[in-house]
C-alpha positions as CSV (number, residue, x, y, z in Angstrom):
1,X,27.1,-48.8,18.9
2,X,24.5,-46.3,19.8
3,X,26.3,-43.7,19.5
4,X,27.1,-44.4,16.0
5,X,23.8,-44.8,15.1
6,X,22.7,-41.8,16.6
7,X,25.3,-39.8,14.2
8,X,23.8,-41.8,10.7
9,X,20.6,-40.4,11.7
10,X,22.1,-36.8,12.5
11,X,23.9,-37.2,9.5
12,X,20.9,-38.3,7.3
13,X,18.5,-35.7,8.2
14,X,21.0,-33.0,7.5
15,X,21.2,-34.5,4.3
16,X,17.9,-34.3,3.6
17,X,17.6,-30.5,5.3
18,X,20.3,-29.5,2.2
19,X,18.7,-31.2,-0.8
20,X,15.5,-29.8,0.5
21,X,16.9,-26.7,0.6
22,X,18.7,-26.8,-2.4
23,X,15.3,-27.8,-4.5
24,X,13.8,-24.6,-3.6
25,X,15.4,-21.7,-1.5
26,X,13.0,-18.9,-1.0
27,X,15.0,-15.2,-0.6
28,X,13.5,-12.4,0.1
29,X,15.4,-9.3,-1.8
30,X,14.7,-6.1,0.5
31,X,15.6,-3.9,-2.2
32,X,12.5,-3.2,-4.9
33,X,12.8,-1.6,-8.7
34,X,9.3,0.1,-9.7
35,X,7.9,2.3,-12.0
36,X,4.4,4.4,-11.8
37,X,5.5,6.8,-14.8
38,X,7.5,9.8,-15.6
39,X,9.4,11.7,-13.6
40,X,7.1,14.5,-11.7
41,X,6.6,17.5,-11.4
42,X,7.1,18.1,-8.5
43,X,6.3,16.0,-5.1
44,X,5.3,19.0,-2.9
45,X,2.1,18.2,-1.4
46,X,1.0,21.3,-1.4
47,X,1.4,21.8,-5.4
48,X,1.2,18.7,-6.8
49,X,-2.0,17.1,-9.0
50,X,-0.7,14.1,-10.4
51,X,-1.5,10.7,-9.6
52,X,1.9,9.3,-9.3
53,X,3.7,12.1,-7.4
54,X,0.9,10.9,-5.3
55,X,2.7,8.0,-4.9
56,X,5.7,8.9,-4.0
57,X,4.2,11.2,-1.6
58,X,2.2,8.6,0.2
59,X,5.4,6.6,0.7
60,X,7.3,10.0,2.3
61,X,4.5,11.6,4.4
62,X,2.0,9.7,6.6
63,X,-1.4,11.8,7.0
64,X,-4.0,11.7,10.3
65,X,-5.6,8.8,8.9
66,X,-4.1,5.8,6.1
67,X,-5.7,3.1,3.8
68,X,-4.8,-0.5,5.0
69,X,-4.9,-3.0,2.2
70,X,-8.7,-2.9,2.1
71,X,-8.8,0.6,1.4
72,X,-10.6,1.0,4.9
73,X,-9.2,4.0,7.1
74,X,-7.2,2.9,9.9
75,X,-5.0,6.0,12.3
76,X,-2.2,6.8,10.7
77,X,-0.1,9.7,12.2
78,X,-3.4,10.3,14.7
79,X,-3.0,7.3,17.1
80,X,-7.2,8.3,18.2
81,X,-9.8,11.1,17.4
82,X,-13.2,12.0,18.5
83,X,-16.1,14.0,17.1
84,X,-18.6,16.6,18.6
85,X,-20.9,18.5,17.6
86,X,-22.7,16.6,15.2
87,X,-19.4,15.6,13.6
88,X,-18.5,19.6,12.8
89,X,-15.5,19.4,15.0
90,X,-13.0,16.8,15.3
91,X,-10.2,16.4,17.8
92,X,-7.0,13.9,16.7
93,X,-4.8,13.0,18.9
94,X,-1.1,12.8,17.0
95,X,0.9,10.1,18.1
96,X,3.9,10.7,20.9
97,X,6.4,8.2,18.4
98,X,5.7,10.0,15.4
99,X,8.9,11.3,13.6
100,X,9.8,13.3,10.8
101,X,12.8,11.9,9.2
102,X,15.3,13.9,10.7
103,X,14.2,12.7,13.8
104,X,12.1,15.7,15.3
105,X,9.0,15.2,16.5
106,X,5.7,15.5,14.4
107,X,3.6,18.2,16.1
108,X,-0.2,19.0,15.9
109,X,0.8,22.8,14.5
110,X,2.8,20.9,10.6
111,X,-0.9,20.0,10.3
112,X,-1.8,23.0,10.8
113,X,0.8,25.1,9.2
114,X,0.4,22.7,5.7
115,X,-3.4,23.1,5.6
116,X,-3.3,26.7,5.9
117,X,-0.6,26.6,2.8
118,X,-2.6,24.9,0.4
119,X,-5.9,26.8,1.3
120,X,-3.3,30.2,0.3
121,X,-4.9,31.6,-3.4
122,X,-1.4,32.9,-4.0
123,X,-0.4,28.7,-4.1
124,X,-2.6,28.4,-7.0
125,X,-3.3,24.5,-5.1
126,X,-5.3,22.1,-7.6
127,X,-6.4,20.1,-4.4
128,X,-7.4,23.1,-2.4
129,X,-10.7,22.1,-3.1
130,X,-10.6,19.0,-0.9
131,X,-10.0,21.2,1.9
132,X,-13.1,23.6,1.6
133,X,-15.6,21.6,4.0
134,X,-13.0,23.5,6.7
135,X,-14.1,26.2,8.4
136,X,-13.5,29.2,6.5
137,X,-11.8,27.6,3.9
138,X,-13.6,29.0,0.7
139,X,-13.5,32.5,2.0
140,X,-9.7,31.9,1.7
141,X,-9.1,30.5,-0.9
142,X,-11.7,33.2,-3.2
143,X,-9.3,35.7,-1.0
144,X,-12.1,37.3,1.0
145,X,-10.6,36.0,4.3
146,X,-7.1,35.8,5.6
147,X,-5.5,32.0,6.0
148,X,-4.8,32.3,9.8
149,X,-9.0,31.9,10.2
150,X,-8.8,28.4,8.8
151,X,-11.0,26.4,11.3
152,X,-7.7,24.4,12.5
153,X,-5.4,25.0,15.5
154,X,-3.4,22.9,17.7
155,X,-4.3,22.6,21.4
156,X,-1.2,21.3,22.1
157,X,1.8,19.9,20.5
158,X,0.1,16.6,20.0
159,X,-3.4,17.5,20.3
160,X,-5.0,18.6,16.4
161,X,-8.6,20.9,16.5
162,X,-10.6,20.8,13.3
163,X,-13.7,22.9,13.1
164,X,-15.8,21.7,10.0
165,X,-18.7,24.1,7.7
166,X,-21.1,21.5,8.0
167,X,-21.2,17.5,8.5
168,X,-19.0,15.4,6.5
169,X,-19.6,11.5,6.6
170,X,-16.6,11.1,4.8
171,X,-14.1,13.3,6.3
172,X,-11.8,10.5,7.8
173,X,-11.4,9.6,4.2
174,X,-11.1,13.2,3.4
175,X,-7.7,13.6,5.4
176,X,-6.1,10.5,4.3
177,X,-5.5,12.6,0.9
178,X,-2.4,13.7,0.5
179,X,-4.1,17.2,-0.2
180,X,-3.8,17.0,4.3
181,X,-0.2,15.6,4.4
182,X,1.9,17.6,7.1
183,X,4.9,20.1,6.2
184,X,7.7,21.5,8.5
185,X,7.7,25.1,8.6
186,X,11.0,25.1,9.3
187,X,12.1,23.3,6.2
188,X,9.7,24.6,3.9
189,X,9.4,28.4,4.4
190,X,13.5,28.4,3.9
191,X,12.4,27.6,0.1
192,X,9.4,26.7,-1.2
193,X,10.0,26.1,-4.5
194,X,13.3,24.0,-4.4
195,X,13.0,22.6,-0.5
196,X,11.7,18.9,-2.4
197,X,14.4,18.6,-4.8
198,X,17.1,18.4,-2.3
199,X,17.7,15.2,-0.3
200,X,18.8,17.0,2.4
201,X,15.7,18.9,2.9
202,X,12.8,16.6,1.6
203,X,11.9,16.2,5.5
204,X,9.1,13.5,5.4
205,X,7.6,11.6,8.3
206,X,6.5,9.3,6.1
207,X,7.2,5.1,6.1
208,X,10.4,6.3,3.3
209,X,13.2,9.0,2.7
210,X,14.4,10.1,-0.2
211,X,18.2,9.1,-0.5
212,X,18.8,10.1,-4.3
213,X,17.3,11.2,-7.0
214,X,18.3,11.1,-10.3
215,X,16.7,13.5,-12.5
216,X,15.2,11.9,-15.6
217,X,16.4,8.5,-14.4
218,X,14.9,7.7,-11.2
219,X,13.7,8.4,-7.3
220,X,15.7,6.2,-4.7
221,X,13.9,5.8,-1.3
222,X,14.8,3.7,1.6
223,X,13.1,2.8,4.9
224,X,12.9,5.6,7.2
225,X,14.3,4.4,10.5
226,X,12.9,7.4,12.7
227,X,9.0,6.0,11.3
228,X,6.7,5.1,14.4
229,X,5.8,1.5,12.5
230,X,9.3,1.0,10.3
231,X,9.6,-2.7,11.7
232,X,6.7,-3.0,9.7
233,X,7.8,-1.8,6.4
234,X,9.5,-4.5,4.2
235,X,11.3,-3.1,1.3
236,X,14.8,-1.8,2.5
237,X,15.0,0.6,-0.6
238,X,12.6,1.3,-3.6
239,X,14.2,2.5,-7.1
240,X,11.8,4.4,-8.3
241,X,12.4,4.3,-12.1
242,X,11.4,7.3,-14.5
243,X,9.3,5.9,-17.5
244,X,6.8,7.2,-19.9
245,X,6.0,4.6,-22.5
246,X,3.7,1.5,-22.3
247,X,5.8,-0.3,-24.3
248,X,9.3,0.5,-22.5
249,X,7.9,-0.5,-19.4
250,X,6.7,-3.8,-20.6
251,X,9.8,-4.8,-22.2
252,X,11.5,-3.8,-18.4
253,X,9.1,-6.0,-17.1
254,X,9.6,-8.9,-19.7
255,X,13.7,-8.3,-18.7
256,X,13.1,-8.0,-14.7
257,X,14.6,-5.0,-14.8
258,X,11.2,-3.8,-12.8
259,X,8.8,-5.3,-10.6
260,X,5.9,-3.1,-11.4
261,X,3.8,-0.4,-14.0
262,X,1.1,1.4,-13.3
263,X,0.0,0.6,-16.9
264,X,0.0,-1.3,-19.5
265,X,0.2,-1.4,-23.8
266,X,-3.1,-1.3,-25.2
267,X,-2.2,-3.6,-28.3
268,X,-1.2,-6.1,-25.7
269,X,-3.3,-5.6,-22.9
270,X,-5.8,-8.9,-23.3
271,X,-2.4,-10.8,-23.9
272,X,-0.6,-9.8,-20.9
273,X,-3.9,-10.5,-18.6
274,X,-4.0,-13.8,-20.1
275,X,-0.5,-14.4,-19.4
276,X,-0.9,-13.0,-16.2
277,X,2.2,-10.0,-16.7
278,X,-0.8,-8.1,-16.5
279,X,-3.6,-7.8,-14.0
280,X,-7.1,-5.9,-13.1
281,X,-7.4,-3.9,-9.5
282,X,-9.7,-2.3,-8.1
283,X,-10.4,1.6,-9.7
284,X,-12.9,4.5,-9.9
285,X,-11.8,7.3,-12.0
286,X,-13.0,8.9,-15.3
287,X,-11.4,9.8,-18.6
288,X,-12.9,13.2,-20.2
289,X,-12.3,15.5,-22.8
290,X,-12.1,19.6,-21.5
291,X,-13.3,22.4,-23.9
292,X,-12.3,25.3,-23.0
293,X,-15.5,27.4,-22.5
294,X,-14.0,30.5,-22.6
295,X,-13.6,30.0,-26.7
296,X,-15.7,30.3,-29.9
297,X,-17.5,27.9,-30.9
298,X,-17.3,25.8,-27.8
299,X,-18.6,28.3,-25.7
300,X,-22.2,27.3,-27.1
301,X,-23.7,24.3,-25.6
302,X,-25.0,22.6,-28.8
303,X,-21.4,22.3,-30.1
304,X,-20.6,20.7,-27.1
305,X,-23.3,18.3,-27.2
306,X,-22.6,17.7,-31.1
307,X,-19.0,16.8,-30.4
308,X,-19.7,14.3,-27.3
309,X,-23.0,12.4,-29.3
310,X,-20.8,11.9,-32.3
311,X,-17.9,9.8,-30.1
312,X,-18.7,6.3,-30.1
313,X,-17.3,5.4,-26.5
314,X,-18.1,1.9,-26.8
315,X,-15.8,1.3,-30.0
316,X,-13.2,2.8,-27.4
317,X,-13.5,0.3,-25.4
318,X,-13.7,-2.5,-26.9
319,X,-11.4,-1.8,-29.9
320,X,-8.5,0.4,-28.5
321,X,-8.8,0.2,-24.5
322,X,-9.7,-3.4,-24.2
323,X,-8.7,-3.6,-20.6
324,X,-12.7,-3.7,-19.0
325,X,-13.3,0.3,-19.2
326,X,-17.0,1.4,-19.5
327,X,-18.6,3.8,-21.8
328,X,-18.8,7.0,-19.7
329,X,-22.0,9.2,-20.1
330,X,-21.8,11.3,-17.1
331,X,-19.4,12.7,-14.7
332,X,-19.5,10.6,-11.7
333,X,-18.2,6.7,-11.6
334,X,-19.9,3.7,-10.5
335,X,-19.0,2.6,-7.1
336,X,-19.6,6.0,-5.7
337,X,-21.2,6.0,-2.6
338,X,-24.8,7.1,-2.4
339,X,-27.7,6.6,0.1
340,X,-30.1,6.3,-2.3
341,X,-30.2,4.8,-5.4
342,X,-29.4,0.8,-3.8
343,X,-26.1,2.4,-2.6
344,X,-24.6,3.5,-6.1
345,X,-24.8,6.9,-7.3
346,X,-24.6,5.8,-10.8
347,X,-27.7,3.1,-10.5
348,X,-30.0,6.7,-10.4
349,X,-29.0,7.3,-14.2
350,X,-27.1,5.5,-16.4
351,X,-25.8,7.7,-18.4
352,X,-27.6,11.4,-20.4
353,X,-27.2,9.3,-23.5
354,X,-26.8,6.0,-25.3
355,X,-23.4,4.7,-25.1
356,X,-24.2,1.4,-27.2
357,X,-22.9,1.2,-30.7
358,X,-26.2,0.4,-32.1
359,X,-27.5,4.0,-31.2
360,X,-24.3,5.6,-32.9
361,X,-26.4,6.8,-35.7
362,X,-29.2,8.2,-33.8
363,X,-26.7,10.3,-31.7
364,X,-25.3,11.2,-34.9
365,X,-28.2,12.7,-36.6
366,X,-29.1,14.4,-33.5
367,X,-25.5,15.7,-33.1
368,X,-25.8,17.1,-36.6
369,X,-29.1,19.0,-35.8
370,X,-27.1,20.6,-32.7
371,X,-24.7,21.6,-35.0
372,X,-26.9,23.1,-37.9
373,X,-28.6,24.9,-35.3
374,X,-25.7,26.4,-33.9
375,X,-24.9,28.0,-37.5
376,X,-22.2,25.0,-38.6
377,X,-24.6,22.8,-41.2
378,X,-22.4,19.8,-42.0
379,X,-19.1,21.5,-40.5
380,X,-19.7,24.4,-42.9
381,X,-17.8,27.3,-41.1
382,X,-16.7,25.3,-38.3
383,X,-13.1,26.3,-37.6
384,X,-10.1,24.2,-37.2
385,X,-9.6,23.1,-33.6
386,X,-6.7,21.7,-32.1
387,X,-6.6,18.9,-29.7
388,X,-4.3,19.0,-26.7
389,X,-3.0,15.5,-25.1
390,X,0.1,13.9,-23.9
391,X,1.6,10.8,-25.9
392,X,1.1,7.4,-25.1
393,X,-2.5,5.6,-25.7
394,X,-4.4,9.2,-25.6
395,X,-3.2,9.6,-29.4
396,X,-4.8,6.1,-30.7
397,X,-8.0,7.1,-29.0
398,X,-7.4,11.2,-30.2
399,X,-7.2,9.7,-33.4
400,X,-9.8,7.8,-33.4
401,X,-12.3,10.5,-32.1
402,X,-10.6,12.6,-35.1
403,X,-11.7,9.9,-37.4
404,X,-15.1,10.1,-35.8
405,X,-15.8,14.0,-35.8
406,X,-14.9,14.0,-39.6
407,X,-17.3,11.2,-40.4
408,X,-20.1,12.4,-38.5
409,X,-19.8,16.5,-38.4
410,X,-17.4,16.9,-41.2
411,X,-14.7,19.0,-38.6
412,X,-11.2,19.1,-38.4
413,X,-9.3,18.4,-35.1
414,X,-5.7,18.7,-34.9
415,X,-4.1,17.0,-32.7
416,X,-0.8,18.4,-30.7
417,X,1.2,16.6,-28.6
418,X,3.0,17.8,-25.4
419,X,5.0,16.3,-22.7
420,X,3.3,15.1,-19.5
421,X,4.4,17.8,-17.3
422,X,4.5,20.8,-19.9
423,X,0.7,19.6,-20.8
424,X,-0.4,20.2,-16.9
425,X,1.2,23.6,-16.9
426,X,-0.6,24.3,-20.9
427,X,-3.9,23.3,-19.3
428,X,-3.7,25.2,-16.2
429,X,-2.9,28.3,-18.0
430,X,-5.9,28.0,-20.7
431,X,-3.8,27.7,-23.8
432,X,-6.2,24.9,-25.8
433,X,-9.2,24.2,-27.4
434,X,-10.1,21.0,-26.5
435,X,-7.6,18.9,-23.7
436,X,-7.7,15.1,-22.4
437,X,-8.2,14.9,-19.0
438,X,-7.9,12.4,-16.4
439,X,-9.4,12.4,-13.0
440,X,-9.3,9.8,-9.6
441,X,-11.2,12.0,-7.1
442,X,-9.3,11.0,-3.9
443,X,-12.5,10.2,-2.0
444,X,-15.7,8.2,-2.0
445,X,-18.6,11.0,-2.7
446,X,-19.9,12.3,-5.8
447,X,-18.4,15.8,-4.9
448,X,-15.0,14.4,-5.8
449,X,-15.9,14.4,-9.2
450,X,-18.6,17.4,-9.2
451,X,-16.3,19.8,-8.1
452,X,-14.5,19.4,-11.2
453,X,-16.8,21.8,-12.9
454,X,-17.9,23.9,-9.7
455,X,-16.5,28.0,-10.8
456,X,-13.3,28.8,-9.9
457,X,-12.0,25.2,-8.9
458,X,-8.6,25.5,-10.4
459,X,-9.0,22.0,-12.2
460,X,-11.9,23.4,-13.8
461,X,-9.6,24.4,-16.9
462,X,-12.0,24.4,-19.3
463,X,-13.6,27.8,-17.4
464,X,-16.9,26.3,-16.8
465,X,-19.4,28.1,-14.9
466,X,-23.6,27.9,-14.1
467,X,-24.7,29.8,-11.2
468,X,-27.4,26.8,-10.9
469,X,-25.0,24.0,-10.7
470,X,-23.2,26.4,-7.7
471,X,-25.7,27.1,-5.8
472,X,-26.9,22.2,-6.2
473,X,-23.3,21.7,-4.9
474,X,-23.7,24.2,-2.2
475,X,-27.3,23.4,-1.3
476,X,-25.9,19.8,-1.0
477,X,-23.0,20.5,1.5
478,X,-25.5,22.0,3.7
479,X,-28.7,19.3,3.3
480,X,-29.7,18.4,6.6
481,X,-30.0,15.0,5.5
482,X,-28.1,12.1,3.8
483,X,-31.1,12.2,1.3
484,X,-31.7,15.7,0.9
485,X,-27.6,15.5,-0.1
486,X,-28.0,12.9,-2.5
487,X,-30.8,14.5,-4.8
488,X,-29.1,17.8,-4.2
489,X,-25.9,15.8,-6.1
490,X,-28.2,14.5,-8.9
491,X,-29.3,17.7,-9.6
492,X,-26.3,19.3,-10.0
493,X,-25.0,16.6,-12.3
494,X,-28.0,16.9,-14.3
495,X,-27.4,20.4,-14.8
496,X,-23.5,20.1,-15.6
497,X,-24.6,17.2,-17.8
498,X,-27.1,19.1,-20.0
499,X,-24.7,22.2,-20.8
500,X,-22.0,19.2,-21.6
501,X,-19.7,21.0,-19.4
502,X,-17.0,18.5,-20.3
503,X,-16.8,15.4,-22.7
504,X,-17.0,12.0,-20.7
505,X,-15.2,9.4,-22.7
506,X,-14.9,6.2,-20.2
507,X,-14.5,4.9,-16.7
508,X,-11.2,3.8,-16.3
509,X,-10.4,-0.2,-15.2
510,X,-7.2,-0.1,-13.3
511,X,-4.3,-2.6,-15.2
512,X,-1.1,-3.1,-14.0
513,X,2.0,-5.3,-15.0
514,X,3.4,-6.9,-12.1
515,X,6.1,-9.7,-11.3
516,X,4.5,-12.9,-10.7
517,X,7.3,-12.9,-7.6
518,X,6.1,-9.2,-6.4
519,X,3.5,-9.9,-3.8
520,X,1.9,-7.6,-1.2
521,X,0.7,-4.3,-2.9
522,X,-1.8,-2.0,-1.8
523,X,-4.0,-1.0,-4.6
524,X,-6.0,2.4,-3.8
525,X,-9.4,2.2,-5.1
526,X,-7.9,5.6,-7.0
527,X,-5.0,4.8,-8.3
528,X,-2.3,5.2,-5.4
529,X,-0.7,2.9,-4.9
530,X,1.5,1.3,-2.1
531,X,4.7,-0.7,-1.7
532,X,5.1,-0.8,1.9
533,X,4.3,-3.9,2.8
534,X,5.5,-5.6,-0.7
535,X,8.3,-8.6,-0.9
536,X,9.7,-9.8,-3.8
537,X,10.0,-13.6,-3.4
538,X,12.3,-15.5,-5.9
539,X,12.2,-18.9,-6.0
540,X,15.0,-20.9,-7.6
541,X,15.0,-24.2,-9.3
């Protein structure tokens, strides 16, 4: 009689185990379909500029240091380091598990070996730059010293020696860039310009390895095995998917057939928030317009400063961006760190002019008088220019600003459209008038964004150059104080802002469409972001 009794019971809670289960079974799918744009350039680390090859780079390689999900630094491929010498010289100590994907060992000298490659001039590296509080690095990369003097060697074969110009406070965030990401020798020097585009040598130690890539389709990944923290990684694979429209991407998203976009439609933006297809994250990055200073008539200052007052940034904003950007008046972002100024290096100064659509006119009359006095009286003379951007939203607001310059100066901008890639390579080389331009910094200091107009930086495309704004950015790298750097900064942005060296437009808000079942991204504080540690959870009815 027991007995039986015992096996109703058995036999009811097993019952109620499968109804349970069946009213809402949880799976977690290891295998992950995303999007973060078109299909790049290129994915060398050592070459690339763009925001998502970024992406895909973070997910290959692992640097010294990484970004946890609170953008804070945590060790990455350096298990420990220590600083001396007032923080001039750093030792890292490079983990005994860390692997590149083939399974070799990661060694002190592929740090060294990749930073002395993308401090080489004959690399043409756009983030070079970040590299130049190294020792030596500017004499390099101007060409007046040879690469093997870079202030990095490696004691051992786990044991990483960085000798520094002058103090950094921030270079732990420096070196999570992927401007520091390690490189084989072995695999790269064999061929330098195709070794990424074959699976078989894109050698990565990073948390992923590419397993296919289909060109003008997609990048396939999947967890890298040989990774010193792969039980820690959650995706299986990631698809990768190539797309360049706003409006593609949503209708993916709509369909499932991705998880995630990097962006989202402007006409639909403040629907998809309040849907919730769309959200806000965390982003410090400005939107600018380059002249290129090398050319008549924007070689003279007052046409510059004509063509920025008569832009009404706040109409952008509100009426075509709509997503929580703000009206940009100078070059560096809020949320930049500063010593001063209640921590912000934006609470200093606002902005060098009215952004607010009430003073629209007043910037207007005085943008007139620039121009007059520059030998254009209402647009008389002015030539034809053409505008350079990419398609997408840049042509609503190009249009717009078109709309605006006509208005208010009576000139003509043309506007020319090239593809994302074939655009980078038109800028680089100098072939425009005026370009949009885009720009996330990398790191948390009001050099990120300064040295986009210091002479010779190889993003300054529009050719920009003030011996006075030079010697502000250089004076600041060698203040002997936190203080001394930060007015050192404002200066030089004061000086960049009064020749208008480039056009501010807005500070980007970061907006992204994402599965309501797609949980566990990293979103970078600059735009680089991070699928590691993502599920997708779908629950069933």
């Amino acid at each position: 009689m027991k007995n039986n009794i015992l096996i109703k019971l058995v036999l009811v809670l097993m019952t109620i185990v499968v109804i349970s289960c069946n009213k809402e079974p949880k799976v977690i799918l290891n295998e992950l379909t995303v999007s973060v744009g078109p299909e790049p350039q290129t994915i060398d680390p050592t070459i690339n500029s763009a925001v998502d090859a970024m992406i895909y780079t973070t997910h290959l390689f692992e640097n010294l240091t990484i970004k946890d999900e609170n953008n804070n630094i945590i060790p990455g491929a350096a298990e420990s380091w220590i600083s001396s010498n007032n923080n001039t010289i750093y030792i890292f100590n490079i983990r005994s598990n860390a692997k590149w994907s083939d399974g070799v060992d990661v060694k002190a000298q592929d740090f060294v070996y990749a930073w002395k490659r993308i401090v080489d001039p004959k690399n043409g590296a756009s983030y070079s730059i970040l590299l130049d509080v190294i020792k030596n690095a500017s004499d390099i990369m101007m060409g007046n010293k040879d690469k093997d003097t870079l202030g990095v060697k490696a004691l051992d074969d786990k044991t990483l020696y960085v000798e520094l110009e002058y103090p950094v406070p921030y270079f732990l965030e420096m070196v999570a860039h992927t401007a520091y990401t390690p490189l084989r020798e072995d695999v790269v020097s064999k061929d330098e310009d195709g070794w990424t585009l074959k699976t078989e040598t894109m050698v990565g130690n990073g948390a992923f390895q590419i397993v296919r890539w289909d060109h003008n389709s997609r990048l396939v990944v999947r967890k890298n095995t040989d990774y010193w923290n792969y039980k820690e990684i959650k995706p299986d694979i990631i698809n990768f998917e190539f797309i360049d429209n706003d409006n593609t991407a949503m209708s993916a998203i709509l369909n499932d057939e991705i998880y995630f976009y990097h962006n989202t439609p402007i006409n639909d933006r403040e629907k998809l928030l309040a849907e919730g297809i769309a959200k806000s994250v965390p982003n410090i990055s400005l939107y600018f317009y380059e002249v290129n200073h090398n050319k008549k008539p924007f070689n003279d200052a007052r046409v510059r400063k004509a063509i920025s007052l008569a832009i009404d940034r706040e109409y952008i904003v509100n009426n075509i961006m709509k997503g929580g950007e703000r009206p940009a008046a100078a070059i560096v972002p809020y949320n930049i760190k500063d010593v001063n100024n209640d921590g912000d290096f934006r609470n200093y100064k606002e902005g060098y002019f009215s952004t607010k659509s009430e003073d629209y006119e007043k910037n207007v009359e005085e943008a007139r008088a620039l121009l007059a006095e520059a030998g254009y009286p209402n647009g008389e003379g002015f030539p034809v220019f053409e505008f350079l951007t990419n398609p997408g939203f840049h042509v609503t607001i190009a249009e717009s600003i078109q709309s605006m310059l006509k208005s208010a100066l009576n000139i003509n901008m043309v506007i020319r459209q090239e593809e994302w890639a074939v655009l980078l390579q038109t800028r680089r080389d100098g072939n425009f008038d005026m370009a949009r331009q885009g720009w996330i910094g990398g790191y948390n200091s009001p050099v990120a964004f300064l040295s986009l107009v210091k002479t010779g930086y190889v993003l300054n495309e529009g050719r920009y150059s003030n011996p006075e704004f030079d010697k502000a950015l250089s004076d600041a790298s060698i203040a002997e104080s936190d203080a001394d750097r930060s007015l050192y900064l404002h200066n030089a942005e004061d000086i960049a802002m009064n020749d208008t060296a480039i056009i501010p437009i807005f500070y980007y808000a970061g907006t992204v469409m994402q599965n309501k079942n797609l949980t566990n991204v990293i979103y970078d504080v600059f735009g680089i972001y991070n699928f590691s540690k993502s599920d997708y959870i779908e629950e069933n009815n």
